[in-house]
Backbone as CSV, one residue per row, in Angstrom:
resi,resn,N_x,N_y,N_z,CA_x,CA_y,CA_z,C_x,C_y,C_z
1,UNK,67.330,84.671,100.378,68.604,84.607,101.067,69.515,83.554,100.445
2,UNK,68.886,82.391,100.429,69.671,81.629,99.373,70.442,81.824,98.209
3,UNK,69.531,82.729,97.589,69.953,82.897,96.022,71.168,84.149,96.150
4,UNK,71.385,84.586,97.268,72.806,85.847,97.343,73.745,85.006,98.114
5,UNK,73.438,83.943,98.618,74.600,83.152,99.137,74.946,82.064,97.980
6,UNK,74.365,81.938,96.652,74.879,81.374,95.825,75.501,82.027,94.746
7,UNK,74.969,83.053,94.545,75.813,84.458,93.776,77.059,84.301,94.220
8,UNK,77.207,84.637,95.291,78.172,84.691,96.034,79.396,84.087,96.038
9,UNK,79.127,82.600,96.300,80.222,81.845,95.534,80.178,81.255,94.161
10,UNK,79.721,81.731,93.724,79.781,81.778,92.265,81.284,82.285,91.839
11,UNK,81.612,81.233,91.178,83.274,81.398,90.275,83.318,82.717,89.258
12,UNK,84.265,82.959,89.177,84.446,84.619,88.194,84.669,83.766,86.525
13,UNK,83.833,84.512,85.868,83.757,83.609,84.483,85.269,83.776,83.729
14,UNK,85.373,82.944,82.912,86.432,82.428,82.172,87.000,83.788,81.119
15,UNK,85.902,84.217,80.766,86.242,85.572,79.905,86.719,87.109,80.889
16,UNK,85.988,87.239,82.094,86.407,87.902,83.114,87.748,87.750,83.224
17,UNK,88.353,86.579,84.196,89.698,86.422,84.671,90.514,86.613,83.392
18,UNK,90.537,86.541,82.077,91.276,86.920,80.605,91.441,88.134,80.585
19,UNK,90.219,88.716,81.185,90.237,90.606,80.786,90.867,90.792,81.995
20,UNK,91.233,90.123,83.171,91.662,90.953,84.131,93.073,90.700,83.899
21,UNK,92.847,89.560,83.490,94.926,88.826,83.273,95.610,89.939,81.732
22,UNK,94.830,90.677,81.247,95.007,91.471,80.152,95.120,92.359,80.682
23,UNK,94.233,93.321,81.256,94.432,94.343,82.206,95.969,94.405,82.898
24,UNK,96.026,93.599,83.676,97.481,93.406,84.530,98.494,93.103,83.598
25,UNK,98.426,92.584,82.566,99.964,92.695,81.340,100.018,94.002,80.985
26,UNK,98.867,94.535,80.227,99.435,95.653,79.648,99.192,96.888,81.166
27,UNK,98.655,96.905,81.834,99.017,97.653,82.916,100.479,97.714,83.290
28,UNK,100.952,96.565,83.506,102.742,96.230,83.875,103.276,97.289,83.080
29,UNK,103.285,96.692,81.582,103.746,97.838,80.521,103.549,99.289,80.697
30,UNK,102.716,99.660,80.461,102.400,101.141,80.965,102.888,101.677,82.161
31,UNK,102.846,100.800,83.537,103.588,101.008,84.788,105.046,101.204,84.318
32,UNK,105.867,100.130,83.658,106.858,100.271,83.141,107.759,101.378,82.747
33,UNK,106.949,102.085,81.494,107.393,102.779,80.955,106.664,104.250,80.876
34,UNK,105.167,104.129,82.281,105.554,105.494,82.269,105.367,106.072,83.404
35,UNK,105.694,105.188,84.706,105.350,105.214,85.753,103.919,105.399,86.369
36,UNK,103.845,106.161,87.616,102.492,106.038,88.397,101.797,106.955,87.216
37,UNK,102.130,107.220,86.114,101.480,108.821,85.612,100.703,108.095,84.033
38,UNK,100.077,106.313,84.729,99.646,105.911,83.834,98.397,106.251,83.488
39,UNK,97.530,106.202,82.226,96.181,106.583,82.114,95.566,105.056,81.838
40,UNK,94.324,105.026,82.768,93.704,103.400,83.068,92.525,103.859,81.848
41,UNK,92.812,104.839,81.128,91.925,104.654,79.353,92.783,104.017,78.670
42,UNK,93.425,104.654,78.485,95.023,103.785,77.514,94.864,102.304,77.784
43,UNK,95.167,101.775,79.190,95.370,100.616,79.595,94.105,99.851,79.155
44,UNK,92.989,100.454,79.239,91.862,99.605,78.867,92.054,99.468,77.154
45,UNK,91.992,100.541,76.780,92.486,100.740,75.348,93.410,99.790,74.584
46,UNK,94.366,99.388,75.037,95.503,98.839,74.860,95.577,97.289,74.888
47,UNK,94.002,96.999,75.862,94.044,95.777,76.559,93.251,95.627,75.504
48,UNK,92.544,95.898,74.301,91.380,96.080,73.816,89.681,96.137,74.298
49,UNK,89.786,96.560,75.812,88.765,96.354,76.527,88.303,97.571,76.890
50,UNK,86.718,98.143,76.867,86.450,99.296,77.365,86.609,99.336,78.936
51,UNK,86.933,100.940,78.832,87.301,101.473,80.495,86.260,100.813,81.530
52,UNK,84.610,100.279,81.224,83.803,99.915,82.547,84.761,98.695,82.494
53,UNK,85.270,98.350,81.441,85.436,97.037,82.028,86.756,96.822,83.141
54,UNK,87.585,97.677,82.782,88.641,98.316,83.389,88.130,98.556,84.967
55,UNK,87.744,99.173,85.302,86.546,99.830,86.406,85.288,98.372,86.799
56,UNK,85.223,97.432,86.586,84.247,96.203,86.893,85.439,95.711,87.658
57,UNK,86.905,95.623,87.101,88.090,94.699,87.752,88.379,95.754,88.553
58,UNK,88.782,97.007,87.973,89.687,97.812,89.443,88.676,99.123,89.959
59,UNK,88.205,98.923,91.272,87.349,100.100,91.132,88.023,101.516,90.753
60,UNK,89.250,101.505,90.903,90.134,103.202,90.483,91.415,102.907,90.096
61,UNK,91.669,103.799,89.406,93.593,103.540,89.063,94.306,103.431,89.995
62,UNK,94.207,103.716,90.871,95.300,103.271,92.417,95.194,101.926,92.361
63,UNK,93.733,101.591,92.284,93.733,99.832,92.568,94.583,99.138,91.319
64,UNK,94.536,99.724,90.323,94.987,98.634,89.046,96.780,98.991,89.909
65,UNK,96.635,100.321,89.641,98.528,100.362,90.079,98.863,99.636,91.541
66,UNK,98.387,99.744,92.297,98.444,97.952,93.299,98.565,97.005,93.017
67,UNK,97.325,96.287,92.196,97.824,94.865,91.797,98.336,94.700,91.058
68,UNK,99.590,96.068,89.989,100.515,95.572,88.839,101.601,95.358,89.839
69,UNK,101.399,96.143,91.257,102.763,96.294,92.236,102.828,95.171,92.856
70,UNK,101.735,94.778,93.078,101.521,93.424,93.977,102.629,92.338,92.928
71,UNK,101.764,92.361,91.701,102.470,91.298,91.100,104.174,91.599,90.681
72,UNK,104.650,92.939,91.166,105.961,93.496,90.884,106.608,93.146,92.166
73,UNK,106.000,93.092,93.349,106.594,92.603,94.400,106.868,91.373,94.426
74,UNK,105.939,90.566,94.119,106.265,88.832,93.991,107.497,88.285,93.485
75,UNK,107.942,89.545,91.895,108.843,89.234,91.239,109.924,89.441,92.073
76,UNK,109.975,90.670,92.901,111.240,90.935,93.786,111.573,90.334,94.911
77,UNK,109.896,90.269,95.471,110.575,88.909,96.976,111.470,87.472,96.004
78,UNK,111.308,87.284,94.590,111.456,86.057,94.256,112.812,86.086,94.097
79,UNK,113.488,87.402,93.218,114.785,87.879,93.159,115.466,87.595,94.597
80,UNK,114.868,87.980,95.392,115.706,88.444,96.895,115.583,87.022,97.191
81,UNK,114.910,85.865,97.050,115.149,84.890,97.386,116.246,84.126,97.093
82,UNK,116.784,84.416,96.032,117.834,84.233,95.175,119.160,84.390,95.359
83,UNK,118.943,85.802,95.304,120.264,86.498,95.951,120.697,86.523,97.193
84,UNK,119.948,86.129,97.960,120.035,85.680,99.378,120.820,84.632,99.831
85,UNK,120.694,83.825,99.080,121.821,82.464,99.284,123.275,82.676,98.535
86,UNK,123.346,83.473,97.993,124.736,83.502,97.524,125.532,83.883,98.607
87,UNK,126.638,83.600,98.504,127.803,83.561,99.689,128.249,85.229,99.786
88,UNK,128.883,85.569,98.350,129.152,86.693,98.393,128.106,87.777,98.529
89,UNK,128.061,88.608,99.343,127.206,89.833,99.290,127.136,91.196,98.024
90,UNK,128.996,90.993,97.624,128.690,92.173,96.584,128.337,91.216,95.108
91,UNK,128.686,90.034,94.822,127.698,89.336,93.779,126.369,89.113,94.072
92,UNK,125.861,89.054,95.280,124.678,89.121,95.329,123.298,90.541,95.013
93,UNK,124.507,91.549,95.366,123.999,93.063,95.575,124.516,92.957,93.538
94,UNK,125.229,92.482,92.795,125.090,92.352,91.767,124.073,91.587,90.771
95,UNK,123.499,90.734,90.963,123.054,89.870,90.596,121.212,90.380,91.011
96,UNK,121.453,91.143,91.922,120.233,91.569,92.447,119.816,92.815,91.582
97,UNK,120.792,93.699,91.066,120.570,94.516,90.331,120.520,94.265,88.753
98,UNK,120.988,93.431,88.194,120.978,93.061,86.809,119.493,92.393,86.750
99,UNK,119.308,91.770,87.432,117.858,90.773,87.540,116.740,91.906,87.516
100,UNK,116.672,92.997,88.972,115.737,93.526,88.800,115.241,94.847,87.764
101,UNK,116.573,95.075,87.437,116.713,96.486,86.009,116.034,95.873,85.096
102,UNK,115.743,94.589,84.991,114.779,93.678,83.870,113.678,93.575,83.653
103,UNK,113.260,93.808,85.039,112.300,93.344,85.227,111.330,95.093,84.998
104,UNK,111.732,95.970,85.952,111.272,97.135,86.054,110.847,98.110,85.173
105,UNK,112.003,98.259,84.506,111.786,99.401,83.361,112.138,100.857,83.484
106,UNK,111.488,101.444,82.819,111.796,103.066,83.428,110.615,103.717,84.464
107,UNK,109.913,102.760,84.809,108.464,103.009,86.367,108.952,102.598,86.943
108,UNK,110.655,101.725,87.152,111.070,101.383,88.541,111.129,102.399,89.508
109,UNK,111.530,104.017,88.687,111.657,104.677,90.069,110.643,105.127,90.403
110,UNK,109.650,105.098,90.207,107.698,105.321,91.047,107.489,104.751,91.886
111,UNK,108.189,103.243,91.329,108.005,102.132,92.333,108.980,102.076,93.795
112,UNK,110.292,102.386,93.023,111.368,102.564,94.355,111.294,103.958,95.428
113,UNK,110.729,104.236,94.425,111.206,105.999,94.963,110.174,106.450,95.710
114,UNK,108.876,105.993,95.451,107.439,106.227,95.723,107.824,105.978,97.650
115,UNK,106.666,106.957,98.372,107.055,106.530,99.626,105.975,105.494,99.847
116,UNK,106.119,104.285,100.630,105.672,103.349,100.614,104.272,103.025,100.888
117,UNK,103.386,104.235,101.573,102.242,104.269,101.848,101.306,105.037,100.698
118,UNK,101.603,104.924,99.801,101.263,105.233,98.575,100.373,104.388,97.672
119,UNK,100.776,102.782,98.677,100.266,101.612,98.322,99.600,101.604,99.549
120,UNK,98.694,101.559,100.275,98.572,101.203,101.520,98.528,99.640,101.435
121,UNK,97.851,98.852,100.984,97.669,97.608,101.000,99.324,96.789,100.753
122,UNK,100.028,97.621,100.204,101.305,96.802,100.262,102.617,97.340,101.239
123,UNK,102.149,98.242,101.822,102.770,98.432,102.838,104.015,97.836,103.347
124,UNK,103.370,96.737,104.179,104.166,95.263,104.590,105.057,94.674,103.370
125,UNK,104.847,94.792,102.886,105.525,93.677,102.028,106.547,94.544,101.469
126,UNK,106.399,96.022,101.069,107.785,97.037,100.557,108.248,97.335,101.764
127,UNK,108.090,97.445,102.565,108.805,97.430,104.295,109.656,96.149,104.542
128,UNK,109.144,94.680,103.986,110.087,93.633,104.282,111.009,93.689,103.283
129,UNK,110.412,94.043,101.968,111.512,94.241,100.607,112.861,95.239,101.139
130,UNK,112.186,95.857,101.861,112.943,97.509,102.111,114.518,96.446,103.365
131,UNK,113.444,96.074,104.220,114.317,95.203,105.565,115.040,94.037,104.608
132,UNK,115.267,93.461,104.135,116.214,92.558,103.273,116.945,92.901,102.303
133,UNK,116.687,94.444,101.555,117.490,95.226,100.974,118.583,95.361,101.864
134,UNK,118.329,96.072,103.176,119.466,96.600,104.188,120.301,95.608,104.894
135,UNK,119.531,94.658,104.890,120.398,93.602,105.581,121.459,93.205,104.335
136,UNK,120.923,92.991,102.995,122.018,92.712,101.967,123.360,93.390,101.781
137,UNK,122.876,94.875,101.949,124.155,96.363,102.053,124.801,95.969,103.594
138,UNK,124.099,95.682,104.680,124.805,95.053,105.773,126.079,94.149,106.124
139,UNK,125.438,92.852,105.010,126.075,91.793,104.838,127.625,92.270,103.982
140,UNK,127.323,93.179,103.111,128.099,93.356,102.050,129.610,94.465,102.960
141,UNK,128.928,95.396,103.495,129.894,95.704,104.718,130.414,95.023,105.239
142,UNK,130.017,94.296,106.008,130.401,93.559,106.691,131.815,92.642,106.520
143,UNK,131.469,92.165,105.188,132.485,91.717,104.163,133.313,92.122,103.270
144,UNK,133.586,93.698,103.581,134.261,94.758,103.216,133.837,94.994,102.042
145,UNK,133.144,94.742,101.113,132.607,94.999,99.838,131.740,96.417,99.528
146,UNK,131.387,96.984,100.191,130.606,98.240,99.896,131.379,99.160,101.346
147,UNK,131.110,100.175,100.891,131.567,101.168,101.777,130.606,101.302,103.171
148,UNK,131.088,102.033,104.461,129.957,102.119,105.268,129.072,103.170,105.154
149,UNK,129.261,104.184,104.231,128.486,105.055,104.162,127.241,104.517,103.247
150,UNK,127.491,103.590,102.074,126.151,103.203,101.311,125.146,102.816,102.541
151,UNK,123.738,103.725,101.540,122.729,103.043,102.189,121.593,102.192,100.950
152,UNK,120.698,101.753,101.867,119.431,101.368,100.499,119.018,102.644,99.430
153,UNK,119.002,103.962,100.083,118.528,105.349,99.011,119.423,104.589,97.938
154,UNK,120.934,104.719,98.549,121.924,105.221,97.136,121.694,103.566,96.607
155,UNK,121.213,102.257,97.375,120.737,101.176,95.871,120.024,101.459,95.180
156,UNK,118.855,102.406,95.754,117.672,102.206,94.892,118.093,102.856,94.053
157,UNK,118.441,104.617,94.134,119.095,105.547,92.915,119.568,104.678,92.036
158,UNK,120.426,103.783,92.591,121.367,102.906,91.139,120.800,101.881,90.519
159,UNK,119.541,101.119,90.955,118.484,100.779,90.177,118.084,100.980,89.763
160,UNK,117.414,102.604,89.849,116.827,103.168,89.182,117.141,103.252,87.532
161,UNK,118.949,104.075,87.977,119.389,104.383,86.719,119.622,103.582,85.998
162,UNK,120.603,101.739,86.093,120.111,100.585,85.645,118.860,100.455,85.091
163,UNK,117.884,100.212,85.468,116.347,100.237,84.756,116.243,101.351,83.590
164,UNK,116.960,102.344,83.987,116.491,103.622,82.745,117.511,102.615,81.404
165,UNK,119.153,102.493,82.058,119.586,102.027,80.898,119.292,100.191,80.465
166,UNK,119.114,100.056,81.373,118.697,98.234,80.381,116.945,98.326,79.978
167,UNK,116.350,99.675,79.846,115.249,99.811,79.114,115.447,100.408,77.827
168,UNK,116.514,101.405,77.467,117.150,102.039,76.181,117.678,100.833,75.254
169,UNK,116.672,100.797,74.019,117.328,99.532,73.286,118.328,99.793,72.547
170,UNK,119.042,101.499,72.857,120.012,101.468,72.196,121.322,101.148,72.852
171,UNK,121.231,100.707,74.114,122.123,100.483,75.030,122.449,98.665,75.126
172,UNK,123.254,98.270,75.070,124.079,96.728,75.002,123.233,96.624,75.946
173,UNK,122.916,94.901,76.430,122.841,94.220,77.962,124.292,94.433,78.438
174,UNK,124.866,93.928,77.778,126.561,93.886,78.202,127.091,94.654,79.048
175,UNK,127.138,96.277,78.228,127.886,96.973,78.688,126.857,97.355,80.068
176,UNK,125.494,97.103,80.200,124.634,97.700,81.376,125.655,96.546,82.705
177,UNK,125.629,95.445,82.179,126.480,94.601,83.130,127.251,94.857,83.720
178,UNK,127.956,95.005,82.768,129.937,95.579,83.202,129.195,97.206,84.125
179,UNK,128.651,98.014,83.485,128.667,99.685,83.923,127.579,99.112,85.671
180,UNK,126.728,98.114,85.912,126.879,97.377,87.178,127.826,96.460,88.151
181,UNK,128.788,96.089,87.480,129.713,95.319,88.387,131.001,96.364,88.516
182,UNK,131.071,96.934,87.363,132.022,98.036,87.581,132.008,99.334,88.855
183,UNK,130.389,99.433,89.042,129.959,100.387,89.560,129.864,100.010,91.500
184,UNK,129.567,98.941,91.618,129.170,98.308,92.680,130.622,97.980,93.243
185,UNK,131.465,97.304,92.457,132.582,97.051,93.265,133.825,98.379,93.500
186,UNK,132.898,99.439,92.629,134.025,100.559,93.017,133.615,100.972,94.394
187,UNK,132.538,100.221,95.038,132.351,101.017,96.676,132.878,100.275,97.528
188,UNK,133.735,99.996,97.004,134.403,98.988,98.530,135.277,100.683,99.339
C-alpha cells in the first residue's frame, strides 16, 4: 500500500513534461491551421514523438484538442482582460479583434463556431468568454458605436474572417487593420 501511495506522488519526469509541452505547441499549430480536422499522428509526428507517446499524455484526440483549447482560452480570457478596461467600447471591440485574429489562425472558426459542448470540460469558461463578448457589443451600443441589431454570431463571423486574413502571408498586417477598424466602425 505504501509503495502506490508513493507512485503516486511521484513528480512527472523532466523528459515527459518536454514531450507534453511539444505536443501542445505543435498541436496549437495544427489546431491553427487545420482546425478540429487535426490528425494526433501528424501531431505526434511533427512533435518528433511516437503516437503512444501522444496517447501516454492525451488518452484521445478530443483530449489533446482540449488542452490546445484550454491553453487558447487563457490567451482570450487574457485579451478580454485587456480590452475590458478601455473606455471606448468600439476600440475595445477593435483591439479585441486585431489581438485575437493573431492569435487563432484559420482553426479560429472550429473554435468559435464549434458549439460549446464539444469541449465538455471547457464548457464554463467558453460560456463566460461567450458572457463578456456580449456585454462588450452591449457596452458598445450603448455608446452608439455598433448597431442594435449586431450580435456575438455576427463578432465571431468577423473573427473568423480576420483570422483567415491575418493568417494569408500574402495579405499586409496593415491593411487586415484598417479592413478591421474600417469594418467595425461602419456599424454604428
Amino acid at each position: 500500500m505504501i509503495r502506490a501511495d508513493a507512485s503516486a506522488r511521484r513528480r512527472p519526469r523532466v523528459d515527459g513534461l518536454r514531450n507534453r509541452e511539444k505536443l501542445l505547441a505543435i498541436g496549437r499549430e495544427h489546431l491553427w491551421n487545420r482546425g478540429y480536422e487535426l490528425s494526433a499522428a501528424a501531431v505526434a509526428s511533427d512533435a518528433g514523438l511516437g503516437i503512444g507517446t501522444l496517447y501516454r499524455h492525451f488518452s484521445t484526440r478530443d483530449e489533446l484538442i482540449e488542452a490546445v483549447l484550454a491553453d487558447f482560452l487563457t490567451q482570450v480570457e487574457a485579451e478580454l482582460d485587456v480590452v475590458e478596461e478601455m473606455a471606448s467600447a468600439i476600440d475595445a471591440m477593435q483591439e479585441y479583434a486585431r489581438r485575437l485574429s493573431g492569435v487563432g489562425g484559420r482553426g479560429l472558426a472550429d473554435i468559435v463556431l464549434a458549439d460549446p459542448d464539444s469541449t465538455p470540460g471547457l464548457t464554463r469558461r467558453r460560456e463566460d468568454i461567450r458572457r463578456r463578448g456580449r456585454a462588450l457589443i452591449s457596452q458598445a451600443q450603448v455608446q452608439g458605436t455598433v448597431r442594435a441589431d449586431f450580435t456575438l454570431d455576427d463578432l465571431h463571423v468577423f473573427l473568423c474572417a480576420v483570422a483567415g486574413l491575418r493568417a494569408d502571408a500574402r495579405v499586409d498586417d496593415g491593411l487586415v487593420d484598417r479592413f478591421v477598424r474600417d469594418h467595425l466602425e461602419g456599424l454604428a
